[in-house]
PLY file of the C-alpha trace (Angstrom):
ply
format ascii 1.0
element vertex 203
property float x
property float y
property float z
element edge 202
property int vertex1
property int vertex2
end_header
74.72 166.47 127.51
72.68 164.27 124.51
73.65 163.91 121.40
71.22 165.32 120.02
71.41 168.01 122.59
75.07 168.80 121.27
73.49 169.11 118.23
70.80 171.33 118.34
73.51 173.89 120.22
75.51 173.50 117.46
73.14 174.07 114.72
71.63 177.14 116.78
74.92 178.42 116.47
75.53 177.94 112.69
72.19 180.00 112.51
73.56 182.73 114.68
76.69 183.35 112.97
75.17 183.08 109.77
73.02 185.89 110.67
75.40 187.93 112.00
77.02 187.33 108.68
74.02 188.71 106.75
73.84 191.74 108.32
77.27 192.86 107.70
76.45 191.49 103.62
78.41 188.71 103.41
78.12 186.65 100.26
76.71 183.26 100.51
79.83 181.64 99.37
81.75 183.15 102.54
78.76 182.55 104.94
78.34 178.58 103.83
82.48 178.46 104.45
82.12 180.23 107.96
79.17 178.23 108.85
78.85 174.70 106.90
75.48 175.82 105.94
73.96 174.67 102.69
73.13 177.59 99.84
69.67 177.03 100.45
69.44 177.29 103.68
71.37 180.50 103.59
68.73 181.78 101.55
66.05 180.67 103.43
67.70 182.65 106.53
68.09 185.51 104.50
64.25 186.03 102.99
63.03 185.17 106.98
65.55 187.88 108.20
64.20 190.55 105.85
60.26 189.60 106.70
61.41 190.32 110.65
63.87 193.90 110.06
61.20 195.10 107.11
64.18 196.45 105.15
66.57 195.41 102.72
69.83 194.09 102.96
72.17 193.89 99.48
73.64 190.31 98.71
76.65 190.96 96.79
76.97 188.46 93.76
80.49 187.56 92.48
83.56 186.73 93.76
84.76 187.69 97.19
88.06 189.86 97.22
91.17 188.62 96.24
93.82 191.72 95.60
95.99 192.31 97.87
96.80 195.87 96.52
93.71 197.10 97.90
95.17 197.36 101.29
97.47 199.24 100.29
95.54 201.69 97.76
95.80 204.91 99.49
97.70 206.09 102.85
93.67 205.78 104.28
93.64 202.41 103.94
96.91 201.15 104.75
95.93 203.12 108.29
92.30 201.23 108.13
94.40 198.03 107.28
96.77 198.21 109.78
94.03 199.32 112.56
92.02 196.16 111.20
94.81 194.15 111.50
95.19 194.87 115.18
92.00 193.85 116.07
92.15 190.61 114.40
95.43 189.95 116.07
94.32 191.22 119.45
91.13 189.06 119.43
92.88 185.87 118.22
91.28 185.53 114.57
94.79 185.39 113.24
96.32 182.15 114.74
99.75 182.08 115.43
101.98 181.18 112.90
101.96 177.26 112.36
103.39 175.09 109.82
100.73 173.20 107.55
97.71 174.90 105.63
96.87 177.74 108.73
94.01 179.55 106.15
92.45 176.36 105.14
91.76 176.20 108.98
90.61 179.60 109.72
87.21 179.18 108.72
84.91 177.84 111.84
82.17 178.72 114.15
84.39 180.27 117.29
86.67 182.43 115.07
84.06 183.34 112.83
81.98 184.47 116.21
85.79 186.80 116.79
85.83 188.12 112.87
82.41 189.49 113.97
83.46 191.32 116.69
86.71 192.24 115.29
84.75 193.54 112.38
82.32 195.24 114.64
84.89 196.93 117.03
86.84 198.17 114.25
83.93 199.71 112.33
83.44 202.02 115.95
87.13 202.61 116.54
86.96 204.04 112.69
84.04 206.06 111.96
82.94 205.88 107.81
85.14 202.89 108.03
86.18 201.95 103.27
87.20 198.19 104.08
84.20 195.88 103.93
83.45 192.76 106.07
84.03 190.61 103.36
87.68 192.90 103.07
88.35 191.48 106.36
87.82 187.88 106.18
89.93 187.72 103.16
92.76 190.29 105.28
92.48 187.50 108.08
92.71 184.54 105.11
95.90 186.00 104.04
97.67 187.56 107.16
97.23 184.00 108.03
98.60 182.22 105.17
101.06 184.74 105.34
102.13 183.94 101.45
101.13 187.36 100.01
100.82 190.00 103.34
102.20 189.78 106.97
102.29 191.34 109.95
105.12 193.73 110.63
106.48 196.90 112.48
107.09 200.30 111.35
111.13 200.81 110.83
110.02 204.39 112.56
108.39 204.23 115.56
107.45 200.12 115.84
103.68 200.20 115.49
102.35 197.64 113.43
101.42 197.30 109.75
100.34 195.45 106.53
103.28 194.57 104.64
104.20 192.61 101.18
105.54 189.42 102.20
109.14 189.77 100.75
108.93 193.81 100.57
111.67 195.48 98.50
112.80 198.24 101.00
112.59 199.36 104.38
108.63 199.08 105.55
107.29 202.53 107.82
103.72 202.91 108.28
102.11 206.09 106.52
102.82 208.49 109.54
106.00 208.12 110.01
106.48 208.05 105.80
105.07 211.33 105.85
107.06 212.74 108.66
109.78 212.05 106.99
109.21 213.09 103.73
108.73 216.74 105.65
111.60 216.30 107.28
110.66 215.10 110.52
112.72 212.49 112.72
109.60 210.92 114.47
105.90 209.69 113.79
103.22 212.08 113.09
100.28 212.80 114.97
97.31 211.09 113.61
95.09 214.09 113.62
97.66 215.75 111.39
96.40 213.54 108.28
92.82 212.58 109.90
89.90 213.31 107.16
86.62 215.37 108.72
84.98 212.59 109.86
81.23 213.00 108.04
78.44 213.06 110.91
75.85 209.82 110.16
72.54 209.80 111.56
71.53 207.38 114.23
70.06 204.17 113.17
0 1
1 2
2 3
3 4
4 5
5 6
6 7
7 8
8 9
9 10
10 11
11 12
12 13
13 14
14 15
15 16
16 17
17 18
18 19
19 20
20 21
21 22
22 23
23 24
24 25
25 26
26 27
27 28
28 29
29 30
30 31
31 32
32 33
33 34
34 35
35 36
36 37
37 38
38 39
39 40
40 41
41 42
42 43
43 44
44 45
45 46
46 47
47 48
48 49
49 50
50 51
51 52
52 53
53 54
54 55
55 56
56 57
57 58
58 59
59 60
60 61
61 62
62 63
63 64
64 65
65 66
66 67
67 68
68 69
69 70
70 71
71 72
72 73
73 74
74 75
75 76
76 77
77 78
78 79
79 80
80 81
81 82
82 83
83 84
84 85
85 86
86 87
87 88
88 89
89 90
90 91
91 92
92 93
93 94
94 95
95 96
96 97
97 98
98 99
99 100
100 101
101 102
102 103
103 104
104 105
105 106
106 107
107 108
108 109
109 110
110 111
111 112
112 113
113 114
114 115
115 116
116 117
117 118
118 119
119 120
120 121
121 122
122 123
123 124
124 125
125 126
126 127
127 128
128 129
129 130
130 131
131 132
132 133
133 134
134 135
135 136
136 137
137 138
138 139
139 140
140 141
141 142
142 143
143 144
144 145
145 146
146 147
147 148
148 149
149 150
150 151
151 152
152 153
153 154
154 155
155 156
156 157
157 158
158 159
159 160
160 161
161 162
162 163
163 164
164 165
165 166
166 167
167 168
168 169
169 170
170 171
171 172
172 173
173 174
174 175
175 176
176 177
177 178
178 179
179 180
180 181
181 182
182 183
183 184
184 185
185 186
186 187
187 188
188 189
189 190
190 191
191 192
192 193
193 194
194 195
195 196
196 197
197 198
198 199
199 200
200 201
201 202
């Protein structure tokens, strides 16, 4: 292959994931991270999206998230987390754990193509899914750097979960917490604490 070959494919895909970025409103400080693209291209992409779909996507201004806490707000989104989490694990947007700045390395074309999916696969496996795409890059930015949250398994019944990196007591995922409080020995059943799922209409 040319050189320059190489480097149209390359650029083509910049412009791909970048898109795919857009349409699950990404900022444009995540998307030029992801993609090496410049702010002004991004917003080029963006304005000659919009003219193509004839509707409106937000851009979200501000900074991207950065509490941890918010994974662990409510029992629905330490499930959502954990789910999440799984995903990202399962289709290898979490690296292994290596020595060295991991996070600073996440960022890149062929894991940001896997966030994507992991993203998208999640949102169907969850229907009205509360954690945002830009939730999940920075849950893959931190399971990663593994400084603030990790990757563990339920003291009850082994599945995994979003933990506090040094947590103070024994970690159980919100099933089996539950269970127990009602004086159960084993996990619950997930439909047992399952919201009605709302019905949305069909794009």
């Amino acid at each position: 292959m040319r050189i320059s070959d190489d480097r149209y494919s390359r650029e083509r895909q910049r412009m791909e994931l970048a898109l795919r970025f857009l349409r699950h409103e990404a900022r444009t400080q995540t998307i030029r991270i992801w993609t090496g693209l410049s702010d002004d291209r991004i917003r080029k992409l963006y304005r000659s999206y919009l003219s193509q779909v004839c509707r409106q996507l937000p851009r979200h201004r501000g900074k991207s998230p950065h509490q941890v806490a918010y994974f662990t707000r409510s029992q629905q989104l330490q499930l959502e987390s954990a789910a999440l989490a799984s995903v990202l694990s399962l289709l290898g947007v979490i690296p292994p754990p290596a020595p060295g700045a991991a996070a600073a390395a996440l960022p890149g074309l062929a894991r940001g193509t896997q966030l994507c999916a992991a993203f998208e696969a999640y949102c169907a496996f969850v229907p009205a899914a509360q954690i945002s795409f830009e939730h999940a890059v920075f849950l893959a930015s931190a399971l990663t750097r593994g400084d603030l949250l990790r990757l563990g398994s339920c003291a009850g019944c082994g599945c995994l979960i979003v933990s506090e990196r040094f947590p103070a007591r024994e970690q159980r995922c919100q099933l089996c917490s539950l269970a127990k409080i009602a004086g159960g020995a084993g996990c619950a059943r997930v439909s047992d604490f399952r919201k009605p799922t709302p019905k949305v209409a069909s794009v």
